[in-house]
gemmi code that builds the backbone of each chain (N, CA, C; Angstrom):
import gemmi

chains = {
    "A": [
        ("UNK", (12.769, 19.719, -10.087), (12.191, 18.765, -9.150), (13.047, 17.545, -8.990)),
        ("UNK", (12.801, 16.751, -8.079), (13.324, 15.055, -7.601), (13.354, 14.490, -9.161)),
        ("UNK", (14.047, 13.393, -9.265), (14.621, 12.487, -10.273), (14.025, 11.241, -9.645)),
        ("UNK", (13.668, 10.373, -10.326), (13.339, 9.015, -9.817), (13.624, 8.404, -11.257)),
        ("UNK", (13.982, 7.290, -10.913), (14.841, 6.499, -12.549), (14.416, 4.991, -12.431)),
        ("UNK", (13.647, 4.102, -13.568), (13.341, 3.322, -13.150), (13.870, 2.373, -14.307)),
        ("UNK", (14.008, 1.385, -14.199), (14.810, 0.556, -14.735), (14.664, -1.206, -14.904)),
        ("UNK", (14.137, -1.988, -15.966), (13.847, -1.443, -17.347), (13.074, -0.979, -17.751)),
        ("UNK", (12.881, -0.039, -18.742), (11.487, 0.318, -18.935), (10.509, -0.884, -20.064)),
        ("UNK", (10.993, -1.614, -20.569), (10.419, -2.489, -21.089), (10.886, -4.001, -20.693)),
        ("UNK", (10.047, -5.123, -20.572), (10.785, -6.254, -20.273), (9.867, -7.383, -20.648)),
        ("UNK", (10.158, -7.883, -21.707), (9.438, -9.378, -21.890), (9.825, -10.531, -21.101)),
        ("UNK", (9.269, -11.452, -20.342), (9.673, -12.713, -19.891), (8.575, -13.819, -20.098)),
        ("UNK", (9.395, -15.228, -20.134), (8.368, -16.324, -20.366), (7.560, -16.125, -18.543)),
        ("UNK", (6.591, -17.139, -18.956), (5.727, -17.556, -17.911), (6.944, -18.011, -16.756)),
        ("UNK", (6.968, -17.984, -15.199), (7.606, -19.046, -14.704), (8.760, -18.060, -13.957)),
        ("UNK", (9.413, -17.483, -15.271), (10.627, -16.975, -14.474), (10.212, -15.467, -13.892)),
        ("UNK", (11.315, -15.163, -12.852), (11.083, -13.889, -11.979), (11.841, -12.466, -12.800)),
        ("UNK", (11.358, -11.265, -12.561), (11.883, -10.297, -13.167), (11.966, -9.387, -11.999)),
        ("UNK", (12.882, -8.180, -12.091), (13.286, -7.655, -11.236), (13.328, -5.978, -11.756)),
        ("UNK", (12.505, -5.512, -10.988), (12.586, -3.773, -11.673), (13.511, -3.241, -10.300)),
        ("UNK", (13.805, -2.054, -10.782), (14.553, -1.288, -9.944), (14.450, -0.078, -9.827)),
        ("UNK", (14.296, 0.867, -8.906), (13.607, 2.404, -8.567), (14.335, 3.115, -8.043)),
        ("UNK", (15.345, 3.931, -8.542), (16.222, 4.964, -7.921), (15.802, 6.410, -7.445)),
        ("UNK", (15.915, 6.926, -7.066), (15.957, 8.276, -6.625), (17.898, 8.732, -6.879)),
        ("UNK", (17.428, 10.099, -7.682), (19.136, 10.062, -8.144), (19.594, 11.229, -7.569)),
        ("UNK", (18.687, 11.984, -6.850), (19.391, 13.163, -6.293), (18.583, 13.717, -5.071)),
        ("UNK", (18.068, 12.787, -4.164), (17.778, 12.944, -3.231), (17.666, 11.900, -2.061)),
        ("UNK", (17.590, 11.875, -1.180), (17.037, 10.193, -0.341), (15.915, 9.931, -0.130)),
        ("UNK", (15.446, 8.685, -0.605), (13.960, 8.207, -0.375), (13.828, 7.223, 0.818)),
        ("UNK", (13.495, 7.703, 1.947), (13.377, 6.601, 3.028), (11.782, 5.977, 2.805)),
        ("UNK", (11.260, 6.503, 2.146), (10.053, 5.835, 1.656), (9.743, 5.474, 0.285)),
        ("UNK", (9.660, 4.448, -0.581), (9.082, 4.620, -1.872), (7.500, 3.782, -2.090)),
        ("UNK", (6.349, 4.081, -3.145), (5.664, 3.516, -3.358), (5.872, 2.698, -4.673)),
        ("UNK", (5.423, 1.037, -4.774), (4.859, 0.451, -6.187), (3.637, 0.761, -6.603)),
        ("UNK", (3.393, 1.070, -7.732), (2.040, 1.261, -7.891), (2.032, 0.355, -9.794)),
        ("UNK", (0.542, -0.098, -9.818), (0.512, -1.301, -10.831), (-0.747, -0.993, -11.483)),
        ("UNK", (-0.441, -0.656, -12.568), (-1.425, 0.015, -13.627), (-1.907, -1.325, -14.584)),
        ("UNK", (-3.229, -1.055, -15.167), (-3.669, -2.103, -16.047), (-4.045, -1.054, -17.062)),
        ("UNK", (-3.985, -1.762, -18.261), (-4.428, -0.544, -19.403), (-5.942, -0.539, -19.215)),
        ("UNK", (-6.088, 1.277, -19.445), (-7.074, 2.103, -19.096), (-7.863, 2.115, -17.789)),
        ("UNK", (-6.726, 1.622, -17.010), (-7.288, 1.869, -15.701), (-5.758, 2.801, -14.728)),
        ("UNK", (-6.411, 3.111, -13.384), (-6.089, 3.689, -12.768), (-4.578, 3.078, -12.150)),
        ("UNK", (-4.096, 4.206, -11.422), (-2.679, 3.678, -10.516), (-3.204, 3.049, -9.123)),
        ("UNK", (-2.602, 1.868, -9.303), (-3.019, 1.134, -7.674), (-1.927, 0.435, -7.086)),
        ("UNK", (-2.039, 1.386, -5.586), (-0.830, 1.024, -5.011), (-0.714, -0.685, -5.094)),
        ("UNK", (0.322, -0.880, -4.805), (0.856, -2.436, -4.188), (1.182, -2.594, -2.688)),
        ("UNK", (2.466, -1.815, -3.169), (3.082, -1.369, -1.224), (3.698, -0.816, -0.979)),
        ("UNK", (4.495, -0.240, 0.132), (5.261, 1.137, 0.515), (6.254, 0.203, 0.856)),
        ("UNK", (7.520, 0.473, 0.101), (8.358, 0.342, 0.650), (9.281, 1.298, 1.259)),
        ("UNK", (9.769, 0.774, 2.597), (10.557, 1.973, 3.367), (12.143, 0.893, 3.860)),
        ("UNK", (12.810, 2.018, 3.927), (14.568, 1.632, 3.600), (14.156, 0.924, 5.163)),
        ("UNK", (15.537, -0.333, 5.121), (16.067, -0.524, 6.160), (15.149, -1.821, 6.916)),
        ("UNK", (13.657, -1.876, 6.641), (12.691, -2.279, 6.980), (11.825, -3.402, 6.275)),
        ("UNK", (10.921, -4.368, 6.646), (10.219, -4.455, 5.452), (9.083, -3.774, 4.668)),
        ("UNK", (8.345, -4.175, 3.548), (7.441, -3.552, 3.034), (6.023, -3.738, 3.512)),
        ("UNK", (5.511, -2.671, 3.621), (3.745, -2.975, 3.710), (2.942, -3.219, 2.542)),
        ("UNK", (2.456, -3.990, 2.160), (1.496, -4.430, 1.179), (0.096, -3.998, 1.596)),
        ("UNK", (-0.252, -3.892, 0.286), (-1.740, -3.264, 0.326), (-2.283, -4.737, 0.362)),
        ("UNK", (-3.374, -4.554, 1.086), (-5.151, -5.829, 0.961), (-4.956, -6.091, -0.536)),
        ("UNK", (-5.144, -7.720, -0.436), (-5.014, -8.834, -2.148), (-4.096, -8.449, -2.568)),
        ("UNK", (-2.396, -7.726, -2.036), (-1.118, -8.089, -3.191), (-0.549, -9.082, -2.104)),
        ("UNK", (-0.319, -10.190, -2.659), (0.900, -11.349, -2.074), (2.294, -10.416, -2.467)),
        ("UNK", (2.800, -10.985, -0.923), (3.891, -10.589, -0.146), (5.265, -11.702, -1.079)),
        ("UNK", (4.543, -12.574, -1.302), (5.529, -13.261, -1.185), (5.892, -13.712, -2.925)),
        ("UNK", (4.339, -13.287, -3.644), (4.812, -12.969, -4.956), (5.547, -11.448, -5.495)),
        ("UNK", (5.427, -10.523, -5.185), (6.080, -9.454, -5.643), (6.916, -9.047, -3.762)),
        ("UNK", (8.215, -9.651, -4.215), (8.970, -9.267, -3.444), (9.741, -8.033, -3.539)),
        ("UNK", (9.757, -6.896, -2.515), (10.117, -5.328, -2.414), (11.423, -5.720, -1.701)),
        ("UNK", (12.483, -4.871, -2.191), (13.747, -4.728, -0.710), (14.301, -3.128, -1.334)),
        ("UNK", (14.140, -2.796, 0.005), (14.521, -1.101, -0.107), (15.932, -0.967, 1.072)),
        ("UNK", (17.129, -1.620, 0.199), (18.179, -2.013, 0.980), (18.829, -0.099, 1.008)),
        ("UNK", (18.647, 0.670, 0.781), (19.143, 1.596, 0.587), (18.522, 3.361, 0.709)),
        ("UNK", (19.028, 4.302, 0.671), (18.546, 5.457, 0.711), (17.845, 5.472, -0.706)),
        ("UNK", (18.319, 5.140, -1.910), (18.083, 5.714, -2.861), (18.009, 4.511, -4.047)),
        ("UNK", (17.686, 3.468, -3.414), (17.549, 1.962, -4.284), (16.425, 0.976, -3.658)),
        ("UNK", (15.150, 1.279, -4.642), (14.348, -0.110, -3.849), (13.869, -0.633, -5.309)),
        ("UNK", (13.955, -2.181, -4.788), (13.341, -2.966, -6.449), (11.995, -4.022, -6.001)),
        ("UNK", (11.710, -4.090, -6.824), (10.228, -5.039, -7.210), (11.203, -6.173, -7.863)),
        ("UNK", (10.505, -7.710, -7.814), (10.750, -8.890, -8.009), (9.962, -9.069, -8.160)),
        ("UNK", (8.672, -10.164, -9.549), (8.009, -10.084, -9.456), (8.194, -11.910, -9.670)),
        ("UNK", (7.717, -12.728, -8.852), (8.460, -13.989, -8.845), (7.352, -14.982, -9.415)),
        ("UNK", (7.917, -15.862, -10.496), (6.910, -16.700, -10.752), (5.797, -16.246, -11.792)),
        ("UNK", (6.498, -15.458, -12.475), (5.715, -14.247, -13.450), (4.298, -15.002, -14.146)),
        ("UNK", (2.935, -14.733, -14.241), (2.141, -15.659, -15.150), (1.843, -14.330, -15.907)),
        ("UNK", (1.142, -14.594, -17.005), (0.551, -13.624, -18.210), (-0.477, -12.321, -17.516)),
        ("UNK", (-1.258, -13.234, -16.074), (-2.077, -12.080, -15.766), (-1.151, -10.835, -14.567)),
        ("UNK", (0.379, -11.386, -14.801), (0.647, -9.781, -14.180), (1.544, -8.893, -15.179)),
        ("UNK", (0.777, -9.309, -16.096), (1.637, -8.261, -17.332), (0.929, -6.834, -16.849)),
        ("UNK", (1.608, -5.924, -16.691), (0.582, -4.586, -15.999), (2.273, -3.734, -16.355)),
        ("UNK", (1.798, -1.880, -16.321), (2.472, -1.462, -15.877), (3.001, -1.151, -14.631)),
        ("UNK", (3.947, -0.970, -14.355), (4.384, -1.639, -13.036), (5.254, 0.723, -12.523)),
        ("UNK", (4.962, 1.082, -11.717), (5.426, 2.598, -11.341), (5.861, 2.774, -9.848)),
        ("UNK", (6.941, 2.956, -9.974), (7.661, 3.070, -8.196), (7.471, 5.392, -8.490)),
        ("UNK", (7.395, 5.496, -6.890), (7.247, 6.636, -6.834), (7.859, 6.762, -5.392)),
        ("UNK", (8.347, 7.935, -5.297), (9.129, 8.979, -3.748), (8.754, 10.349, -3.823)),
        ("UNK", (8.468, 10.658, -2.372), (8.434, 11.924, -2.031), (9.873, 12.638, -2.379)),
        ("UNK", (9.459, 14.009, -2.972), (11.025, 14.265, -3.179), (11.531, 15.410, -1.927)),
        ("UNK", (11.432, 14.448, -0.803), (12.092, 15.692, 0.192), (11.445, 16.624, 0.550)),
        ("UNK", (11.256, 17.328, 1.881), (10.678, 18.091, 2.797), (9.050, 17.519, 3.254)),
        ("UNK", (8.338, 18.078, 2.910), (7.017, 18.191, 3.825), (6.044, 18.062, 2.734)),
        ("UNK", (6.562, 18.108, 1.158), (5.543, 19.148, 0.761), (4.114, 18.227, 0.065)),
        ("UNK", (4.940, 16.962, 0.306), (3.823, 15.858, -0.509), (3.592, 15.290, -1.413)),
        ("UNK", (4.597, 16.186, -2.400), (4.490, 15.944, -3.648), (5.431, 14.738, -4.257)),
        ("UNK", (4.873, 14.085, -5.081), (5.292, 12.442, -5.252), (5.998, 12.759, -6.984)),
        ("UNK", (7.024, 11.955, -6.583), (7.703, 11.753, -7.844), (8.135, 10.542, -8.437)),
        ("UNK", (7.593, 10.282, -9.909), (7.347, 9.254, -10.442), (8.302, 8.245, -11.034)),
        ("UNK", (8.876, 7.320, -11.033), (9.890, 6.794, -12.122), (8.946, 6.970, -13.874)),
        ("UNK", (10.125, 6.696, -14.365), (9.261, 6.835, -16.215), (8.114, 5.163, -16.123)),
        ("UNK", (8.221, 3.904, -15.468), (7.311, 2.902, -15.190), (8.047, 1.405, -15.848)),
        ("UNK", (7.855, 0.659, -15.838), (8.372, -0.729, -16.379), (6.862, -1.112, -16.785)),
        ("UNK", (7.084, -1.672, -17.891), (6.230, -2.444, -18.860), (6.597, -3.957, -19.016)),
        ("UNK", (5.582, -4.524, -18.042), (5.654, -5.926, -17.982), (5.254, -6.845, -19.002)),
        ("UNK", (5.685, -7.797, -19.406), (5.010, -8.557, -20.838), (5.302, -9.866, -20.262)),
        ("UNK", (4.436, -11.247, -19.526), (4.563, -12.166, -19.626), (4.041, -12.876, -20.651)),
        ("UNK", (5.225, -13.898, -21.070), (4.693, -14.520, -22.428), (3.865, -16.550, -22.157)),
    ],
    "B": [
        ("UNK", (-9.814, 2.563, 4.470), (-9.021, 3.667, 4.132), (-9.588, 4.763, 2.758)),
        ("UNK", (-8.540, 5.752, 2.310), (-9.394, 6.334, 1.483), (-9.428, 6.210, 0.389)),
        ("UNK", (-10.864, 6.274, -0.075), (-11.708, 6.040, -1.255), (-11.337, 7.517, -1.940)),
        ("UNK", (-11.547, 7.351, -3.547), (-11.395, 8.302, -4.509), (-12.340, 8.413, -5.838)),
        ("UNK", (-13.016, 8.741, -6.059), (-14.395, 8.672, -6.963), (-14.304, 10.016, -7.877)),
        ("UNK", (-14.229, 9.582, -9.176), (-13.688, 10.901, -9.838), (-14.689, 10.630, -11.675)),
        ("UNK", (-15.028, 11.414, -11.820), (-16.062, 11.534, -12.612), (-15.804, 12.995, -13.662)),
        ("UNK", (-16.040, 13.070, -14.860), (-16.381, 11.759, -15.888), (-15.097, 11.023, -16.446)),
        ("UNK", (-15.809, 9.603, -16.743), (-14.570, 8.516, -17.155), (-14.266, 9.289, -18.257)),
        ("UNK", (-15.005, 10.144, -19.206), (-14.665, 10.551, -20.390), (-14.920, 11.640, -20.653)),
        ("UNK", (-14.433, 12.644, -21.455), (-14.826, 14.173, -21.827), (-14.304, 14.401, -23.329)),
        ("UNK", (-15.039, 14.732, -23.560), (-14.953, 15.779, -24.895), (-14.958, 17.030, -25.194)),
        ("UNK", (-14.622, 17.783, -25.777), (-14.818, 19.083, -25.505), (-13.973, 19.630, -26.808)),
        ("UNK", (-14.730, 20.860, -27.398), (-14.231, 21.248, -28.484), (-12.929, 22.437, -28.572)),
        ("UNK", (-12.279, 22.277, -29.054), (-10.712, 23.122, -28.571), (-11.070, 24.860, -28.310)),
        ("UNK", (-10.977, 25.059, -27.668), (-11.172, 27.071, -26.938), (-12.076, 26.416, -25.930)),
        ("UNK", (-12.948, 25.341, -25.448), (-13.993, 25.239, -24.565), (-13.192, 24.817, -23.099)),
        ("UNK", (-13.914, 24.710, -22.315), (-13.520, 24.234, -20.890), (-14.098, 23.179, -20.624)),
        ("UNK", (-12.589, 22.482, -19.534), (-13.236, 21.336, -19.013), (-13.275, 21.038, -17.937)),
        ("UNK", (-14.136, 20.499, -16.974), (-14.196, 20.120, -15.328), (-14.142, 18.688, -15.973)),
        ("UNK", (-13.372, 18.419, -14.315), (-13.313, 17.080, -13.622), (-13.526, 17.207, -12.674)),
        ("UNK", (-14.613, 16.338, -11.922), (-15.016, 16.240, -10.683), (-14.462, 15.041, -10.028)),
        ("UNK", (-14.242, 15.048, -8.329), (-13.377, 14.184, -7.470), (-14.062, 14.254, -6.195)),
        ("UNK", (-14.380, 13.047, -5.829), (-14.752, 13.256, -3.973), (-13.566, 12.272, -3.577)),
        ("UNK", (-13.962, 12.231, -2.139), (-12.867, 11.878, -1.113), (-13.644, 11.305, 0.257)),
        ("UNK", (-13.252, 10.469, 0.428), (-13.954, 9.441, 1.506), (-13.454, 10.311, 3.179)),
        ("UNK", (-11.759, 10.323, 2.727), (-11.110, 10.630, 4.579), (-10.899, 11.510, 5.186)),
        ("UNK", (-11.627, 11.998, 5.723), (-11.712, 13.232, 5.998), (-10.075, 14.050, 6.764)),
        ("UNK", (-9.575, 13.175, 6.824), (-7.765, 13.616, 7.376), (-7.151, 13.929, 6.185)),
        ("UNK", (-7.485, 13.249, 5.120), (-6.873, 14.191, 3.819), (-6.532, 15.529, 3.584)),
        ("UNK", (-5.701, 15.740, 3.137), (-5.459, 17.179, 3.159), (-4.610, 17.739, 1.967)),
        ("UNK", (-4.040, 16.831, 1.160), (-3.239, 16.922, 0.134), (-4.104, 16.144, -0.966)),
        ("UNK", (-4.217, 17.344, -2.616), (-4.668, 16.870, -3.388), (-4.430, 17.516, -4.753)),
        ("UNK", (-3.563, 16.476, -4.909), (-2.914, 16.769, -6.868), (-3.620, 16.320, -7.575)),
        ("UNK", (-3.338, 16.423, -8.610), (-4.012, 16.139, -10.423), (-2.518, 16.040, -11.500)),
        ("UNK", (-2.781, 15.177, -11.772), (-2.114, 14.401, -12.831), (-2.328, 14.050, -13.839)),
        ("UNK", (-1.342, 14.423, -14.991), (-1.682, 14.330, -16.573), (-0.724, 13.144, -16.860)),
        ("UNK", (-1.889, 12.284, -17.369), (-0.836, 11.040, -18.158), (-0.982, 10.896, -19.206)),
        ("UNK", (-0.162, 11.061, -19.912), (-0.153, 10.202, -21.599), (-0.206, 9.260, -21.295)),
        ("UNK", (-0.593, 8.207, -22.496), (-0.381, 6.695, -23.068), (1.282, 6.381, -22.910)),
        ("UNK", (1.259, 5.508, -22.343), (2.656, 4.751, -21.759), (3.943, 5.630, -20.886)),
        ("UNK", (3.151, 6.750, -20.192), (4.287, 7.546, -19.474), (4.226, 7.476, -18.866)),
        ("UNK", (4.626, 8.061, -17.623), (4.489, 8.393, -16.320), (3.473, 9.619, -15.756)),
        ("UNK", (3.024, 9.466, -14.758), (2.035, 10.463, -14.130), (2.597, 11.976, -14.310)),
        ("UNK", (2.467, 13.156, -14.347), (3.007, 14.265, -14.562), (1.861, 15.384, -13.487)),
        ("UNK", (2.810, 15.488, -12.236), (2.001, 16.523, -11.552), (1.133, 17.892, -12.473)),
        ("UNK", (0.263, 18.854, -12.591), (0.185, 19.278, -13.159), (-0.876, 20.874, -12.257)),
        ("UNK", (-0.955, 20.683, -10.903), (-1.502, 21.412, -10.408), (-1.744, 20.727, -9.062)),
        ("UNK", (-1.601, 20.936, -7.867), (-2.528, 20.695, -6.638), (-2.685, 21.487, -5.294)),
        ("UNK", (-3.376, 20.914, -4.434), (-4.504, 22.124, -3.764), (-4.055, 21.382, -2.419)),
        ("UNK", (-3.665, 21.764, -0.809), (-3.628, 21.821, 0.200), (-5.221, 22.477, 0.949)),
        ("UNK", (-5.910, 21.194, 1.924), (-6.897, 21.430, 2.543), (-6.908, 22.926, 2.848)),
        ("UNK", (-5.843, 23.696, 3.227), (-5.976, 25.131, 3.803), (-6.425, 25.641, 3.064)),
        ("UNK", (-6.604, 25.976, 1.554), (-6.557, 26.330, 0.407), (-8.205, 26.111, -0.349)),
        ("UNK", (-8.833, 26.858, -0.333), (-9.891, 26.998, -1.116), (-10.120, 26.666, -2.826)),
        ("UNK", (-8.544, 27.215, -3.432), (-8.799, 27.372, -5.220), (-7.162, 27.817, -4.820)),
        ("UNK", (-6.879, 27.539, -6.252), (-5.442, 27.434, -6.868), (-5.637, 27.742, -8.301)),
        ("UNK", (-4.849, 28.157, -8.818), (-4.807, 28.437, -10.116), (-3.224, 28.806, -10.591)),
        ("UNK", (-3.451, 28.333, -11.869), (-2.381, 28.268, -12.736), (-2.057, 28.424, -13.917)),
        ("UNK", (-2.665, 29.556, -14.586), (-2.401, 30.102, -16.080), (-3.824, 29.303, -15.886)),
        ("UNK", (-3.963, 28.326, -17.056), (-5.221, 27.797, -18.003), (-5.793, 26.727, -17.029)),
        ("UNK", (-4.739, 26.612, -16.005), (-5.453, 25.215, -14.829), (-5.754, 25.363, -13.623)),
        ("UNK", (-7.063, 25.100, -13.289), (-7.329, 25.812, -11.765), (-8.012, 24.470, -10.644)),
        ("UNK", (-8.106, 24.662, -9.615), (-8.354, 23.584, -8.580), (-9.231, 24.194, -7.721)),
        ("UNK", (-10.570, 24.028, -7.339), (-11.144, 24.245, -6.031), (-11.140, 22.867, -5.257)),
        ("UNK", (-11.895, 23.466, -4.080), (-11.632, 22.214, -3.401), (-12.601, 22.569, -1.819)),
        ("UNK", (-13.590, 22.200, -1.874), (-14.956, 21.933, -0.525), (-14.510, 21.035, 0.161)),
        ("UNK", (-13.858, 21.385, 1.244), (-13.387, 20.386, 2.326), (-14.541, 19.875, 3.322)),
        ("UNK", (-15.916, 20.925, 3.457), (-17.040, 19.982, 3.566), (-17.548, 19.145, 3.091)),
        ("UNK", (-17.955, 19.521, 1.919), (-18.066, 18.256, 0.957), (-17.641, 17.146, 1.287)),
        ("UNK", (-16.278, 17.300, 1.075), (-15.466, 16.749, 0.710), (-15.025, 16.041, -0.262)),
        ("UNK", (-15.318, 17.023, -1.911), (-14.731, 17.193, -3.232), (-14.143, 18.381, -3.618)),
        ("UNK", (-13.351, 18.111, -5.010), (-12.601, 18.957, -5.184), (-12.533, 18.854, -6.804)),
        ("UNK", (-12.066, 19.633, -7.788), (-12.511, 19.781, -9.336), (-11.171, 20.595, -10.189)),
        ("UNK", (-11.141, 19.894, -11.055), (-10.008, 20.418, -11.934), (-10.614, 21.283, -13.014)),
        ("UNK", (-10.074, 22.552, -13.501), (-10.705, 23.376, -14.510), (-9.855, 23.822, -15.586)),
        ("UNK", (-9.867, 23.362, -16.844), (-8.772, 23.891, -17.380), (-9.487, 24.686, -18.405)),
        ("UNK", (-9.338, 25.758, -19.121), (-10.195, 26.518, -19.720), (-8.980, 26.809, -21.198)),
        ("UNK", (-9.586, 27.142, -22.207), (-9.029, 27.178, -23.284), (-8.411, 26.280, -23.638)),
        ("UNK", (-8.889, 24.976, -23.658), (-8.480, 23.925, -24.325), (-7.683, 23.253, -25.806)),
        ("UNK", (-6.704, 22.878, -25.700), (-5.888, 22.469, -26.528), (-5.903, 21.353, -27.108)),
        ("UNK", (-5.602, 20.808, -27.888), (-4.831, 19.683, -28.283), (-4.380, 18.846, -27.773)),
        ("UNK", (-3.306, 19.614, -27.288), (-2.566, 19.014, -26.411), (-2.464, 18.697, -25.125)),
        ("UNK", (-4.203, 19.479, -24.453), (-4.671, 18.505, -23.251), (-4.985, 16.899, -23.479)),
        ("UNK", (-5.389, 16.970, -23.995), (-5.663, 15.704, -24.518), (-4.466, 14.159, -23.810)),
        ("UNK", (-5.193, 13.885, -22.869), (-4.674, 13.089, -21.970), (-5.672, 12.505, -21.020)),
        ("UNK", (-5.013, 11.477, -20.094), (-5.686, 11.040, -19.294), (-5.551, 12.176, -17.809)),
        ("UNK", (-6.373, 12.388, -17.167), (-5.996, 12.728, -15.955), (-6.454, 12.121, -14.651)),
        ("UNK", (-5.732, 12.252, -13.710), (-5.926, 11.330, -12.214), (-6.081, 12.213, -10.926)),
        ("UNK", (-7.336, 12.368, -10.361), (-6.609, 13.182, -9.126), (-6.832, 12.349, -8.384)),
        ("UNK", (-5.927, 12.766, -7.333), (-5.308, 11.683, -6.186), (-5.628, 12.591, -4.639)),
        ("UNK", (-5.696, 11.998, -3.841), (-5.868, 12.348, -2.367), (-4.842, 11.507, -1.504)),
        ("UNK", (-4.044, 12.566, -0.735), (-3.154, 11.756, 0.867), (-3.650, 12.586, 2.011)),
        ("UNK", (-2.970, 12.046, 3.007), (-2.932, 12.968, 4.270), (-1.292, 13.595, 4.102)),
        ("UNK", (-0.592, 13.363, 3.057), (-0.035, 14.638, 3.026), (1.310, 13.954, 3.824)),
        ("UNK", (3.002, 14.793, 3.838), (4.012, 14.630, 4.264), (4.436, 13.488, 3.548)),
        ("UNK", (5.792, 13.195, 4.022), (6.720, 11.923, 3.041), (5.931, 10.092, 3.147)),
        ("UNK", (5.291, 10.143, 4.496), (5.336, 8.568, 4.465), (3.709, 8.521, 4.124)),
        ("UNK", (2.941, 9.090, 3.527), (1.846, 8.918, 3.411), (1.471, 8.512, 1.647)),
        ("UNK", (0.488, 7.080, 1.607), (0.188, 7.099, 0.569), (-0.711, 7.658, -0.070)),
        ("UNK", (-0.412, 8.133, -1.538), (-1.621, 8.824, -2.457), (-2.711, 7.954, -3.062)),
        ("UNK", (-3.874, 8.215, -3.087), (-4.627, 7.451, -3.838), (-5.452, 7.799, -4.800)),
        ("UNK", (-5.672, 6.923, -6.146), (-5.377, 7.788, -7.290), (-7.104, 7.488, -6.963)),
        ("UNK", (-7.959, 8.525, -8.254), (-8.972, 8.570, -8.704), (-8.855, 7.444, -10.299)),
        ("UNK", (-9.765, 7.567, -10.410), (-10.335, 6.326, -11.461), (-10.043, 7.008, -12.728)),
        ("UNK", (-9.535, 8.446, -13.106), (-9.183, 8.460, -14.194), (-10.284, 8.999, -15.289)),
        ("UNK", (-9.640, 10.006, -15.969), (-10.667, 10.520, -16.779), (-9.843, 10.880, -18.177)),
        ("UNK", (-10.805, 10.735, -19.437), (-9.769, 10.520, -20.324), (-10.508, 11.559, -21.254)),
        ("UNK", (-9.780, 13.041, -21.454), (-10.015, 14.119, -21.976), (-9.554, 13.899, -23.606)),
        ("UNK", (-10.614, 14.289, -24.568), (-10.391, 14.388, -25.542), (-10.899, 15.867, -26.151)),
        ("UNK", (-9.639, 16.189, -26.619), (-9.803, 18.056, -27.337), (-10.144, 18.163, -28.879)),
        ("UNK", (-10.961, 18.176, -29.471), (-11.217, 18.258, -30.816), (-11.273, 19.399, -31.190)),
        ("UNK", (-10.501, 19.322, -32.528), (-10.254, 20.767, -33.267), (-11.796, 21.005, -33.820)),
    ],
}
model = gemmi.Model(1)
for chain_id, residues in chains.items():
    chain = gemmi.Chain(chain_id)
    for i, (resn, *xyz) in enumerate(residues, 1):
        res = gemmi.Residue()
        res.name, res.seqid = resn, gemmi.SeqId(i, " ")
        for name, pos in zip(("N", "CA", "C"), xyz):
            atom = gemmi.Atom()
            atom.name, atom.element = name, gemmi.Element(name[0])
            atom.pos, atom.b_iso = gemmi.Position(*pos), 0.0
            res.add_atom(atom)
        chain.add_residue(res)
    model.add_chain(chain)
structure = gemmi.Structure()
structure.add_model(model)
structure.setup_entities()
């Protein structure tokens, strides 16, 4: 199946400063990718679709302008998560279709956010 | 947009027994619907799913129906392991590359020897 590579998978930061994940697709092109932002023992919930070339659509209650998306590429889109406070420590999961029709979504391994 | 309601938050079940998970679906344009096994701190892991055309699917020990009247659909895994023992998610799209999935609330299977 598709490869999706996500990068870091762990990341502590103080309060304040911005962190930056990154979501590859390594052997296919993703003209579309999703963020999706997990809280422990709860479910995957999108953020927003990012699509190459374009900007991102955000889902209803995620600020645009706090988690900044750029999907400058076929096979490179990153999350910024700017101004980090303690309540967006979450796991953080970019995902792509891997090619053709068929629907099926492929996951990065996820970034583990820790604001301190 | 679409809603995902997936029941029970929790299961137990003693190892050789079977387990359902039940899932409805709000949109009726849906048409694509996986199930996903997550461990604790991994990533989602496809693990079976069902296309509206498609009545039931099956897969060795894991099977999928799916009432497009309804409009629910149920995960069955029979001879239970150990090593089911995970969270699982089923999710609903309308299907193709630019469409988003939306997960269910998650159900957290426990297999006791």
């Amino acid at each position: 199946g598709a490869v999706v590579s996500q990068h870091p998978s762990r990341v502590i930061c103080k309060s304040g400063t911005s962190v930056k994940i990154e979501c590859r697709s390594l052997d296919f092109q993703a003209t579309t990718m999703f963020w999706y932002r997990q809280f422990p023992k709860q479910s995957l919930m999108l953020m927003a679709t990012s699509n190459e070339g374009s900007k991102a659509t955000y889902e209803q209650g995620v600020e645009k302008d706090k988690f900044l998306i750029n999907h400058a590429s076929l096979t490179l889109s990153t999350l910024t998560v700017t101004s980090a406070h303690p309540e967006d420590s979450s796991f953080y999961i970019c995902s792509a279709y891997g090619g053709g029709n068929t629907g099926e979504l492929f996951f990065g391994e996820g970034s583990r956010l820790t604001v301190l | 947009g679409e809603n995902v309601e997936q029941h029970p938050s929790t299961l137990s079940v003693q190892e050789g027994d079977s387990a359902v998970i039940k899932c409805t679906y709000s949109d009726s344009a849906s048409n694509y619907f996986p199930w996903y096994k997550q461990e604790l701190g991994k990533r989602p892991q496809l693990i079976i799913d069902i296309r509206s055309n498609v009545g039931e699917k099956k897969d060795q020990r894991i099977a999928v129906t799916l009432n497009k009247t309804a409009k629910h659909f149920s995960l069955h895994i029979t001879e239970t392991q150990p090593e089911d023992s995970a969270v699982y998610f089923c999710a609903a799209s309308k299907g193709g590359g630019g469409n988003k999935l939306t997960f269910g609330t998650g159900t957290q299977l426990k297999v006791e020897l």
